[in-house]
VEXDREN-2710 file (C-alpha; in Angstrom, 1 decimal):
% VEXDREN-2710
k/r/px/py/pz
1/UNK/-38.7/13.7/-14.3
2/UNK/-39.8/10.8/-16.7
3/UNK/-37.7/7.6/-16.8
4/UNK/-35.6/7.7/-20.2
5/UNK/-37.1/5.2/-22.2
6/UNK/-34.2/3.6/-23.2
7/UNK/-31.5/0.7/-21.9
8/UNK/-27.5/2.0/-22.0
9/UNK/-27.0/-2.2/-21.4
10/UNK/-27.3/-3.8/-24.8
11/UNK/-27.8/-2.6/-28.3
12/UNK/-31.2/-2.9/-28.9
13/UNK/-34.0/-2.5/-31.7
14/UNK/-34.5/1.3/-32.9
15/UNK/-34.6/4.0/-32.0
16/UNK/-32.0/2.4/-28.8
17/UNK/-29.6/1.1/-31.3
18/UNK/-28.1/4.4/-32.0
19/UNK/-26.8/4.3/-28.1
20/UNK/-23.5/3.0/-27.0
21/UNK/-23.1/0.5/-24.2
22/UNK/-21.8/3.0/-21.5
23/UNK/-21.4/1.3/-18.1
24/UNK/-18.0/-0.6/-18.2
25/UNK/-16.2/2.7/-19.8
26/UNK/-17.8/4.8/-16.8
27/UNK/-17.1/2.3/-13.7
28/UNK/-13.6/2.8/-14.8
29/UNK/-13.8/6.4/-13.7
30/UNK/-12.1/6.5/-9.8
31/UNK/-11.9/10.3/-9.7
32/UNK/-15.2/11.8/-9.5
33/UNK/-18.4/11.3/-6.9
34/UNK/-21.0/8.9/-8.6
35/UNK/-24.5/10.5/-7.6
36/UNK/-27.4/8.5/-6.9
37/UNK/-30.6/9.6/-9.2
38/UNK/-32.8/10.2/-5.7
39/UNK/-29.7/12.6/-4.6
40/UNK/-30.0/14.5/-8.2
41/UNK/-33.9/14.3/-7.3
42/UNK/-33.6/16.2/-4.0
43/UNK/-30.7/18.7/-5.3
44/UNK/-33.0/20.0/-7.8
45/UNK/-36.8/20.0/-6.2
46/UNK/-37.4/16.5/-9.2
47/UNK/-35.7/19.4/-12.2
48/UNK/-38.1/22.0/-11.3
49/UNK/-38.8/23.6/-13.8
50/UNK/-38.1/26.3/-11.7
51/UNK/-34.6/25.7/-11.8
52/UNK/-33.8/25.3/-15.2
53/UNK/-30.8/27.5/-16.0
54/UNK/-30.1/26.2/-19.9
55/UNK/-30.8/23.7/-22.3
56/UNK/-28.4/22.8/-25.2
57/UNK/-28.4/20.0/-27.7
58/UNK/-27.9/17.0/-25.7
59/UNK/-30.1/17.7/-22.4
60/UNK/-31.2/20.4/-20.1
61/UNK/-29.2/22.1/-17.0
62/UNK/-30.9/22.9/-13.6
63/UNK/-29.2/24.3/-10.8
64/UNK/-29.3/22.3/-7.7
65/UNK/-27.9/21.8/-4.1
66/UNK/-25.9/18.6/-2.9
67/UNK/-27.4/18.0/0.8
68/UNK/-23.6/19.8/2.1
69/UNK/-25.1/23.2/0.3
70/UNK/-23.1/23.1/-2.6
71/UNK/-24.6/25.0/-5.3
72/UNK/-24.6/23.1/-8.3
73/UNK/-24.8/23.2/-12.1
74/UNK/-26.8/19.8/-13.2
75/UNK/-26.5/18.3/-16.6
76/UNK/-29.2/15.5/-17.4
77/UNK/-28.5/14.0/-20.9
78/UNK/-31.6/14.0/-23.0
79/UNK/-32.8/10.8/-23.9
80/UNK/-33.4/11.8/-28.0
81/UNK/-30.2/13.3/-27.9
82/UNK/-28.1/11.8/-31.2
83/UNK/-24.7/11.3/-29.6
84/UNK/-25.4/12.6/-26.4
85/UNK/-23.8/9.5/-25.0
86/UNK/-20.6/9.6/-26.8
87/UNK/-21.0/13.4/-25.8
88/UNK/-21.4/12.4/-22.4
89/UNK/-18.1/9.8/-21.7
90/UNK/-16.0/12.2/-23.9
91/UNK/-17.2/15.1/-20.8
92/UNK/-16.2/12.7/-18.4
93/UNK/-13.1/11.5/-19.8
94/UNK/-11.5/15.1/-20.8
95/UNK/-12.7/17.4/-17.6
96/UNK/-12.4/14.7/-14.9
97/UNK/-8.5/14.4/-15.2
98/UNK/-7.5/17.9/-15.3
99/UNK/-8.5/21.4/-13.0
100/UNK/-7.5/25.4/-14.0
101/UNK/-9.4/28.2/-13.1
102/UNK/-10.4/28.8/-16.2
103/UNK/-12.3/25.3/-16.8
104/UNK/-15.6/24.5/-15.3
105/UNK/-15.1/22.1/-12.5
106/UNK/-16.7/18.3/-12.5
107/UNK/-18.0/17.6/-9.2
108/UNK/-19.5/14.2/-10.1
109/UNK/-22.0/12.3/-12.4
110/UNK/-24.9/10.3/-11.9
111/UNK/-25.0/7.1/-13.9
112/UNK/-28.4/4.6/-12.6
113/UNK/-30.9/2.6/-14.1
114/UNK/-31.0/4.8/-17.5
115/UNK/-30.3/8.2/-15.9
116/UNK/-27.3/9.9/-17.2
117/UNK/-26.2/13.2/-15.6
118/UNK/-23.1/15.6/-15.2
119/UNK/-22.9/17.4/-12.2
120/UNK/-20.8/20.6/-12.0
121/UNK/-20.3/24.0/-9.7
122/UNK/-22.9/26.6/-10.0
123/UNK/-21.4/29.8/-11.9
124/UNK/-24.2/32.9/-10.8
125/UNK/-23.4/35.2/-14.0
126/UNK/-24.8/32.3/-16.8
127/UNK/-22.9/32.8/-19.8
128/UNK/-21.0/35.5/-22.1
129/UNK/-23.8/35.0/-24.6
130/UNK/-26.6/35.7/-22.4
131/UNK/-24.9/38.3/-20.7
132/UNK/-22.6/40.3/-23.1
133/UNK/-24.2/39.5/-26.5
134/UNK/-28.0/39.1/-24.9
135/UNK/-29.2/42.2/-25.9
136/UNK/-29.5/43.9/-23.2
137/UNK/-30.9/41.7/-20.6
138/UNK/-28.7/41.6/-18.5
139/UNK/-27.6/43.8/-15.3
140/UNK/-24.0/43.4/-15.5
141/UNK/-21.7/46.5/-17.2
142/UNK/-18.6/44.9/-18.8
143/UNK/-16.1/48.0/-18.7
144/UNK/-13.0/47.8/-20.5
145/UNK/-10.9/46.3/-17.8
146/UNK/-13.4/43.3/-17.4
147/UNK/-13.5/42.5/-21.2
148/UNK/-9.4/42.6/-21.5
149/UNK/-10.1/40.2/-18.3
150/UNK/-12.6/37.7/-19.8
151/UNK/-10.2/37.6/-23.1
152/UNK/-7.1/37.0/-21.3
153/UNK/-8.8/34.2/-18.8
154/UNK/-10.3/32.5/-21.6
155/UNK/-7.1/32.4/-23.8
156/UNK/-5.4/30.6/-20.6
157/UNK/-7.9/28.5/-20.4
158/UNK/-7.2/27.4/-23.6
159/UNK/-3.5/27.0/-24.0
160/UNK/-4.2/25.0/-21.0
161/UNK/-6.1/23.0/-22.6
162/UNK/-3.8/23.0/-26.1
163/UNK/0.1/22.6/-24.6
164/UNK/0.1/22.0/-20.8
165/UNK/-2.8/18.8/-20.8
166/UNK/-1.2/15.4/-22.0
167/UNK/-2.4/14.2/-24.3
168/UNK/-3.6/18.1/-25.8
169/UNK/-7.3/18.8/-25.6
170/UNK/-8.8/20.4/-28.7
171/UNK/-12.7/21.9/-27.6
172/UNK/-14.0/22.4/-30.8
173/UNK/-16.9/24.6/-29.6
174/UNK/-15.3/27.6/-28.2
175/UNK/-18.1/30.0/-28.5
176/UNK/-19.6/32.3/-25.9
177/UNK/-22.2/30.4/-24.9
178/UNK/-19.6/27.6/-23.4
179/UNK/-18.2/30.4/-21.3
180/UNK/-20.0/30.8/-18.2
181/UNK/-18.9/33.4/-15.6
182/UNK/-19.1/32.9/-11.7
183/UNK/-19.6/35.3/-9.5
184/UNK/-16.7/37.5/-9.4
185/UNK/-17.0/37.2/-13.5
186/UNK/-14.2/35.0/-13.9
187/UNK/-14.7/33.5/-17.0
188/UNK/-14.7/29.1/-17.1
189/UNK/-14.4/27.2/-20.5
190/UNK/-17.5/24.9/-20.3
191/UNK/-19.1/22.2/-22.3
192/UNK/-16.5/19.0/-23.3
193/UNK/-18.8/17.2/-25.1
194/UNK/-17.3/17.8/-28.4
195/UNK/-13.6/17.7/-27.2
196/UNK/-10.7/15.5/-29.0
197/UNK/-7.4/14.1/-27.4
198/UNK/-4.4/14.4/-29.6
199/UNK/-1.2/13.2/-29.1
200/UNK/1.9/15.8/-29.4
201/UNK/3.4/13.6/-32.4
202/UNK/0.2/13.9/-34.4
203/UNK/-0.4/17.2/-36.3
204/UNK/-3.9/16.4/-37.1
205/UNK/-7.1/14.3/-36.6
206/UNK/-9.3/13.6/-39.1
207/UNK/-13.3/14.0/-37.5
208/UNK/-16.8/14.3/-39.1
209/UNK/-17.4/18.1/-38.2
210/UNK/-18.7/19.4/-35.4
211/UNK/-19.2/22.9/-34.1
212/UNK/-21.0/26.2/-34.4
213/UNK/-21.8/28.0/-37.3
214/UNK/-19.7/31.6/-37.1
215/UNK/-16.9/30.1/-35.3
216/UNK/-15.7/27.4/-37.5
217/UNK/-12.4/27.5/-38.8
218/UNK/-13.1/27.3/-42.8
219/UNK/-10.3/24.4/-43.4
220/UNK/-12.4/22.3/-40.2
221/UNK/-15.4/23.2/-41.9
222/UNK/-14.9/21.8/-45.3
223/UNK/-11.9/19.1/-44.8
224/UNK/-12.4/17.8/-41.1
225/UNK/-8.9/18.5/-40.9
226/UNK/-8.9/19.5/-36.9
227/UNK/-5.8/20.9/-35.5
228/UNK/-5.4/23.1/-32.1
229/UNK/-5.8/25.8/-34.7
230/UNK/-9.4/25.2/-35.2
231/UNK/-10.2/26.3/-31.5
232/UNK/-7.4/29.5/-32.4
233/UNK/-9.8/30.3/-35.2
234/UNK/-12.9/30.0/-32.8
235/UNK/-11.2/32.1/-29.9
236/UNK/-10.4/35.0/-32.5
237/UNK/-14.3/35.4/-33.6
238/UNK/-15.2/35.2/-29.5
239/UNK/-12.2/37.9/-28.9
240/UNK/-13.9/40.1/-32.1
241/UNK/-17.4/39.8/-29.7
242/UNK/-15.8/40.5/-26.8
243/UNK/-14.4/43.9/-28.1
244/UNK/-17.3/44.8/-30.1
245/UNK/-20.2/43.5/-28.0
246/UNK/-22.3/42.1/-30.8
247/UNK/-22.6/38.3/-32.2
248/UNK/-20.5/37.5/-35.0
249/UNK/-23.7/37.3/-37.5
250/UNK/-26.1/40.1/-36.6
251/UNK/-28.7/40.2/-39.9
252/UNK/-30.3/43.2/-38.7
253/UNK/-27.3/45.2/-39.7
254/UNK/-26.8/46.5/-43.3
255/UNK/-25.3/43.8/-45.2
256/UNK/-22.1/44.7/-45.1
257/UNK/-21.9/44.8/-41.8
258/UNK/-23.6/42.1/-41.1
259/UNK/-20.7/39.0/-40.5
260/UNK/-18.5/40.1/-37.7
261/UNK/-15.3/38.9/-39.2
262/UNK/-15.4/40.4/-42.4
263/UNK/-16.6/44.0/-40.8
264/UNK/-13.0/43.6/-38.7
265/UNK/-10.9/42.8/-41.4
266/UNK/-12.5/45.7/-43.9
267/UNK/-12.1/48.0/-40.9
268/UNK/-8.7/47.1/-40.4
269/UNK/-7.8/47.8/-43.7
270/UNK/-9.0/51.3/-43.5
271/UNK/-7.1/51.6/-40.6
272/UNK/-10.4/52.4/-38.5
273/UNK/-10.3/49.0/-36.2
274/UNK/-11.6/51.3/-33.2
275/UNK/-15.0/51.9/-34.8
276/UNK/-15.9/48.4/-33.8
277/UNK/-15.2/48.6/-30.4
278/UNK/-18.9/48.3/-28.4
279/UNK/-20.3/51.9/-28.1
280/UNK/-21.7/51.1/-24.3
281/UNK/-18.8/51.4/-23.3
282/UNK/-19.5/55.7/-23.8
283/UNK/-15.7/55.7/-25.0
284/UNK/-14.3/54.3/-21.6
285/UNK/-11.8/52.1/-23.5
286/UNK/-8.1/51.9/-24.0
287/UNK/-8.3/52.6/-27.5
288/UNK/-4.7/51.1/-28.3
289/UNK/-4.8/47.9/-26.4
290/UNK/-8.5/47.8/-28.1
291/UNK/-7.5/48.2/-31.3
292/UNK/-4.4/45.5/-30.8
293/UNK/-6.8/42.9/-29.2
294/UNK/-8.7/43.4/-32.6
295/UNK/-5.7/43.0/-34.4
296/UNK/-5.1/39.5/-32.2
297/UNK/-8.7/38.5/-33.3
298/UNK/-7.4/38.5/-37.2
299/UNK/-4.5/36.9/-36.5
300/UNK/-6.3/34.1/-34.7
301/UNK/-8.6/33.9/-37.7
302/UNK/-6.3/34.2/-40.7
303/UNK/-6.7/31.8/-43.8
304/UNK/-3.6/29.6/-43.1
305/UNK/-3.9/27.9/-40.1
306/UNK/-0.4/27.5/-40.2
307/UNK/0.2/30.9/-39.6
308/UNK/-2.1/31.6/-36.9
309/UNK/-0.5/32.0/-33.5
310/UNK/-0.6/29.4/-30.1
311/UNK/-2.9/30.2/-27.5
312/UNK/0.2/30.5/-25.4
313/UNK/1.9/33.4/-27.8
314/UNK/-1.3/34.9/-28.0
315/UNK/-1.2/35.4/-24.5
316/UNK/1.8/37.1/-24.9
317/UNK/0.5/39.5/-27.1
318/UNK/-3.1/40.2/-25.2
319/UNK/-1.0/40.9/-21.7
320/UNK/1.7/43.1/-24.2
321/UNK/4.6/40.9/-23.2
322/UNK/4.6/40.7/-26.9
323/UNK/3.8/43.2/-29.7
324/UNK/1.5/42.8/-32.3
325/UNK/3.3/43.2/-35.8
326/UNK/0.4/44.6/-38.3
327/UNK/2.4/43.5/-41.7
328/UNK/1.7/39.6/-40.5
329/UNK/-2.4/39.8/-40.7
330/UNK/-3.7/38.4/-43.5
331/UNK/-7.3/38.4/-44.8
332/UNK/-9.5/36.5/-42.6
333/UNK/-10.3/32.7/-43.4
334/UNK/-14.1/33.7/-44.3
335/UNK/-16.9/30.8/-44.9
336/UNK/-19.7/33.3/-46.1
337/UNK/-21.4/30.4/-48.3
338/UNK/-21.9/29.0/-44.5
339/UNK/-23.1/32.2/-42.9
340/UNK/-25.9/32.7/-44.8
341/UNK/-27.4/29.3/-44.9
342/UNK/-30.8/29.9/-44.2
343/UNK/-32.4/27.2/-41.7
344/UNK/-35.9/26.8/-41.9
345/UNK/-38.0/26.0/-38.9
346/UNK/-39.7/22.8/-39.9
347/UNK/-43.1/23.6/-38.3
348/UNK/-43.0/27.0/-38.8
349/UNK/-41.6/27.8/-42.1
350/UNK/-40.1/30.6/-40.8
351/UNK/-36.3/31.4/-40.4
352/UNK/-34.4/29.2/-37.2
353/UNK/-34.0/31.8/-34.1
354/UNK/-34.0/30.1/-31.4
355/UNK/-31.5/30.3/-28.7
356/UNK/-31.4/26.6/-27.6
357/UNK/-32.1/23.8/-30.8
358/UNK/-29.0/22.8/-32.9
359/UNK/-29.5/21.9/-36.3
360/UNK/-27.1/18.9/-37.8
361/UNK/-26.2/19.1/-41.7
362/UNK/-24.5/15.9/-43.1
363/UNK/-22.4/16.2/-46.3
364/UNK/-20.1/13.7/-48.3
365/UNK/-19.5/9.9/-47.6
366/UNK/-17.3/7.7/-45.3
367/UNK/-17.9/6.2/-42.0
368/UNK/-17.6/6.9/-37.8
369/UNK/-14.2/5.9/-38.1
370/UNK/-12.8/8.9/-39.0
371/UNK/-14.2/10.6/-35.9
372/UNK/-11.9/8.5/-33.8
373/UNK/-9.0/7.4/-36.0
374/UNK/-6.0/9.7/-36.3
375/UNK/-3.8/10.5/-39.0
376/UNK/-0.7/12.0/-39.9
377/UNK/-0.8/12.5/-43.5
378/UNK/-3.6/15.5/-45.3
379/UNK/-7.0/14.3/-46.1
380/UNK/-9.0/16.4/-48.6
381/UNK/-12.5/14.7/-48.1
382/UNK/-14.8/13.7/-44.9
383/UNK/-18.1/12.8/-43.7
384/UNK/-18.9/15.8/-42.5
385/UNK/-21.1/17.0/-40.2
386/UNK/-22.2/20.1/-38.7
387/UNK/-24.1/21.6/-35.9
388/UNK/-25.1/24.8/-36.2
389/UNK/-26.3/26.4/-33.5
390/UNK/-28.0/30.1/-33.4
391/UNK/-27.3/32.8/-31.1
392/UNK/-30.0/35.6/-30.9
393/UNK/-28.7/38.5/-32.9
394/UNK/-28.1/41.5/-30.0
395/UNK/-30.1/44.5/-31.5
396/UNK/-28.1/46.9/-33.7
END
């Protein structure tokens, strides 16, 4: 692999000076292994290409083995990455301190010369967005009791993460492509990058945006107003795939059923929620505790965030420990305008679908500081900032 041609050690001329200084903040991490680069060299045959297992916005991941035989999940930052190395100390900082066995697991990093790279344990089954909502290439049959299983692991995952963690971790890209499965399909919340600390007296940060397009919670979307809601929002539209098997934007579709969301709540209202459940599953479903995890999706995803539920009460009502009252769901929080933005492939001309390249969208005016400062009070206006990424559309 080719040297990053960059210095992490002082703020230099462009295109460098967009990089932080990096090495103090990390030497100050005592609780995870520190790799050498040859070690990260051997593990993975010098990133075969061979081994390459994903790419995302801020590097590539091969799988690798740690001379012990550990199989391994190895993230190398990319040097062009934008924020990758803010990305990259934020992963450190929030998944290093904490363990559940719903979380990916941080075996170490690597941090040499101008190499910067996340190491993690190997999950065999990829991710619920290769695997589930792929289309079809993949071997595994999710029945009904190993959806209501991937649902409920993912939503304890994340009241993990929202009310047991101190200070609370918001994600801020729940999506099924940061949910990666090992092999007994457990599913493990991945991909910290993004993630936010928030103290349990502050009811909101104010953030340049940052996320997926589909999963966004509208009032994140167009205030930067981030709350543990925003990921509530997000885990409803992943709980609507789950059920129904398909992306939440599938344009193939007839238009009206082409967003995910609004297809669920139009449904709903007719009282025919269980015509959205995924047909492979050859009507091999509990149709009521379908229908109710459906039900949980809207609720998650309702216009208010005040009004959606915790993770931790909406793991009540996915296990049934707690019903599911129908006169409290209110239409969806929709953000069509967003949906249906149209990115164009700049060498192509063609429509964006690829699985792996995340397009950034800047809107407004205001500085970095509202990415780190919180605040109390409301804020109606942000630099905002959004990365949307595409998922391929399963075929109808």
């Amino acid at each position: 692999m080719t040297c990053f041609p960059f210095s992490f050690r002082r703020k230099v001329s462009s295109p460098n000076k967009r990089f932080v200084e990096v090495d103090e903040e990390v030497s100050g991490i005592s609780n995870v292994i520190m790799y050498t680069y040859k070690e990260m060299c051997i593990a993975t045959g010098d990133f075969s290409p061979a081994n390459k297992i994903g790419e995302g916005g801020f590097g590539s991941v091969f799988k690798g083995k740690l001379k012990n035989g550990t199989l391994v999940a190895v993230k190398v930052l990319s040097a062009w990455s934008r924020q990758g190395v803010r990305e990259f100390i934020t992963e450190i900082n929030v998944i290093s301190d904490i363990e559940h066995e719903n979380l990916v697991q941080l075996h170490g990093c690597c941090v040499e010369e101008n190499h910067r790279i996340l190491v993690y344990g190997y999950l065999e089954n990829n991710s619920l967005a290769r695997t589930l909502l792929g289309g079809g290439h993949s071997s595994i049959h999710f029945d009904w009791k190993m959806r209501s299983k991937l649902c409920i692991g993912i939503a304890r995952g994340l009241a993990f993460l929202h009310e047991e963690v101190r200070p609370h971790i918001i994600h801020r890209d729940i999506k099924a492509s940061n949910i990666l499965l090992d092999k007994d399909l457990n599913p493990k919340i991945s991909d910290f990058g993004l993630a936010k600390l928030i103290p349990a007296n502050m009811t909101h940060v104010s953030t340049r945006v940052a996320g997926t397009i589909g999963y966004l919670a509208p009032e994140y979307a167009i205030r930067g107003q981030l709350t543990r809601k925003a990921d509530i929002y997000s885990f409803g539209v992943l709980l609507l795939e789950i059920v129904s098997g398909r992306t939440h934007t599938n344009t193939r579709l007839p238009y009206e059923e082409q967003y995910l969301l609004e297809r669920t709540w139009v449904l709903h209202e007719r009282n025919e929620l269980v015509m959205l459940v995924d047909t492979s599953l050859d009507g091999h479903f509990d149709a009521e505790e379908a229908c109710r995890f459906l039900k949980i999706g809207l609720l998650c995803t309702q216009d208010s965030p005040k009004i959606r539920p915790s993770m931790s009460n909406v793991m009540k009502m996915l296990t049934g420990e707690v019903s599911v009252d129908d006169k409290i769901i209110t239409k969806p929080g929709l953000i069509s305008d967003f949906m249906e933005l149209k990115v164009k492939d700049e060498h192509k001309g063609k429509p964006y679908q690829s699985n792996h390249t995340s397009y950034t969208i800047s809107s407004g005016s205001g500085s970095d500081k509202a990415d780190t400062m919180p605040s109390t009070r409301e804020t109606t206006s942000t630099y905002a900032t959004m990365t949307f990424t595409a998922i391929s559309d399963r075929s109808s």
